[in-house]
N, C-alpha and C positions, 0 to 999 in steps of 0.2 A: 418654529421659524427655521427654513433653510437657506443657508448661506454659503456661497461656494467663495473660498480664497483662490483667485489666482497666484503664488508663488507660499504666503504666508509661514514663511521662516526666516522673512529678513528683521532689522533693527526694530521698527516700529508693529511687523504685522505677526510676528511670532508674538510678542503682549496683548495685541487684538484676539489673536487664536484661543490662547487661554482665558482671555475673558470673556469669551464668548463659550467656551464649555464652560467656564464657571458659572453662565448665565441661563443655561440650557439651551443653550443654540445649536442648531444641528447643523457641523463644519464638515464642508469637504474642500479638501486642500488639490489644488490642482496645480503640479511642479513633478520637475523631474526627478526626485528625491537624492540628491547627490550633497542635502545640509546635512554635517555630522549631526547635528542636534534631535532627538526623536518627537515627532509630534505628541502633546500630551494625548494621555487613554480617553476614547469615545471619539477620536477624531478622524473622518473618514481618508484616505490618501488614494489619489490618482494621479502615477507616478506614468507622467507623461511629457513630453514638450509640449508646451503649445503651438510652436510653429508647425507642427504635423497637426493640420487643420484637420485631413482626411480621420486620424486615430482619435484625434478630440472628439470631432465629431460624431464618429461612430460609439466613444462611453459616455456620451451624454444623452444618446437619443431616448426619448421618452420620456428626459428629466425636466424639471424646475425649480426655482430656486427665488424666494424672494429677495434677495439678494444676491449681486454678485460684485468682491470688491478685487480691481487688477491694481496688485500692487506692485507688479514690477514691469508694463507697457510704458516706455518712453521714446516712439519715436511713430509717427504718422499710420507706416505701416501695420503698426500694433495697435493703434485702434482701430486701423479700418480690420484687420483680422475679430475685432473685438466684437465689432457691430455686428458681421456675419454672422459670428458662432454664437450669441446670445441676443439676438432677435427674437424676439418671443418667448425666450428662458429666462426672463426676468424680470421682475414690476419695478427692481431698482439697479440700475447699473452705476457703479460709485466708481469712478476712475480717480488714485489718486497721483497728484500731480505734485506741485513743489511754491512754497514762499519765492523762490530766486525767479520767479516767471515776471515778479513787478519789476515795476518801472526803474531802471539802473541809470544817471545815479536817479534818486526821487526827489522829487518837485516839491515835499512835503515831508516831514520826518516820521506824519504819521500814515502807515501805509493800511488803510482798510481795503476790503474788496471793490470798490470806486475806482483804486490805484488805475492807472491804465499796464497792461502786460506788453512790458519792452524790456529784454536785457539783451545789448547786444555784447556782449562779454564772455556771454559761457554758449556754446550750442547745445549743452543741456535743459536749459530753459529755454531755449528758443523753439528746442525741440519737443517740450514739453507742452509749450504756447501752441503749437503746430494740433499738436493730438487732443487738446480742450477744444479748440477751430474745429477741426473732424467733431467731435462729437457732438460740437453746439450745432453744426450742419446736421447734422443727422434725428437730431431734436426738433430742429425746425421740420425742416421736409419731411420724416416720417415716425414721429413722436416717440424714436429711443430714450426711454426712461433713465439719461445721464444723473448724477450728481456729482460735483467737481470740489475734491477736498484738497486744501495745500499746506502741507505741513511744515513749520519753521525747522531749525535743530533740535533734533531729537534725542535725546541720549538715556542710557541706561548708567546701572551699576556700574560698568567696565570704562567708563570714557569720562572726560572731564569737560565740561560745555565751555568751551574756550572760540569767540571767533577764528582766530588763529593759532589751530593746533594738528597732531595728529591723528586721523580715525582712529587707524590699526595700533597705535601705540601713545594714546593719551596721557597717559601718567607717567610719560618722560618731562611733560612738563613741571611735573613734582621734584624731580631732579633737578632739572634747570633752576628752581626757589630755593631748594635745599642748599646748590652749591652757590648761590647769590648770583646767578646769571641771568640777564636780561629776559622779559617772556615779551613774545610782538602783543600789542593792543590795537585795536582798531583808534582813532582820535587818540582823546585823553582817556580814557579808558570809561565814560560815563556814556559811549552810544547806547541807543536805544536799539532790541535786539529780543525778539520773540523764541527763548526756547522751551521745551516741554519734555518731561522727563515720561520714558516707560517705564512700567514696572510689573515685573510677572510676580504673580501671588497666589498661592495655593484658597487665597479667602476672597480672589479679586481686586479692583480697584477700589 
């Protein structure tokens, strides 16, 4: 099986990488390679922009890929660039998008994919909402093979799953408990709140 990462060194898709060579999946990574982090051994790198459509272009011609997931396209123009360059390169095109695209606040506390997508709060999900739109167009009209995944809070090792905390420096909120200082909570602290932990593993998931 081949599967090309659009970006695949961020939070969630650098764990998808490795477990997908620990699965024997044959990975090509397509990013600018500017992540300190090195991609694990057997993984192909094509160390490119993608907004230079013309040089994408040109190292993929000839290729296919039973997969292709864009894990960092967030904003309209990024899928329509997506739709061009992998028409016909793909039997699956998996764009992923984001949980904050439902409905803000929600109508129901349980949010399935039924939710309707309105958040008008963040332009990150609006923008996000925008590029699912494009792609479900483009499924209708001329059968691009989308799938549409939305991931809740994700966290690894390094971070602490807190609705109300810092990415980049998580385990200051450790400090905050330590020295008996308030931490923010959403409500009472019993909302309900979808997160999913990565985890890289030399043995997999």
């Amino acid at each position: 099986m081949k599967v090309l990462f659009t970006g695949g060194t961020g939070n969630i898709s650098t764990a998808c990488t490795h477990l997908a060579i620990n699965r024997g999946i044959d990975v090509t990574l397509l990013n600018r390679g500017r992540h300190s982090d090195r991609p694990p051994a057997g993984v192909k790198t094509l160390s490119l922009d993608i907004e230079d459509a013309a040089a994408v272009s040109h190292a993929l011609a000839g290729t296919s890929f039973d997969a292709v997931v864009d894990w960092v396209a967030s904003e309209p123009p990024h899928a329509e660039r997506d739709i061009a360059l992998f028409r016909g390169r793909t039997r699956h095109y998996i764009f992923i998008s984001s949980a904050s695209v439902y409905q803000k606040p929600p109508t129901h506390y349980l949010i399935t994919e039924s939710t309707p997508l309105a958040n008008p709060y963040w332009a990150y999900s609006q923008q996000k909402t925008a590029c699912e739109e494009r792609l479900l167009r483009a499924y209708r009209e001329e059968g691009f093979p989308i799938r549409i995944v939305r991931p809740s809070l994700t966290y690894g090792d390094t971070q602490i799953a807190l609705a109300i905390n810092s990415w980049a420096k998580s385990y200051t909120v450790v400090d905050r408990m330590r020295r008996g200082r308030k931490v923010i909570v959403p409500g009472d602290g019993s909302s309900l709140w979808v997160i999913t932990h990565k985890s890289i593993s030399p043995k997999g998931w």
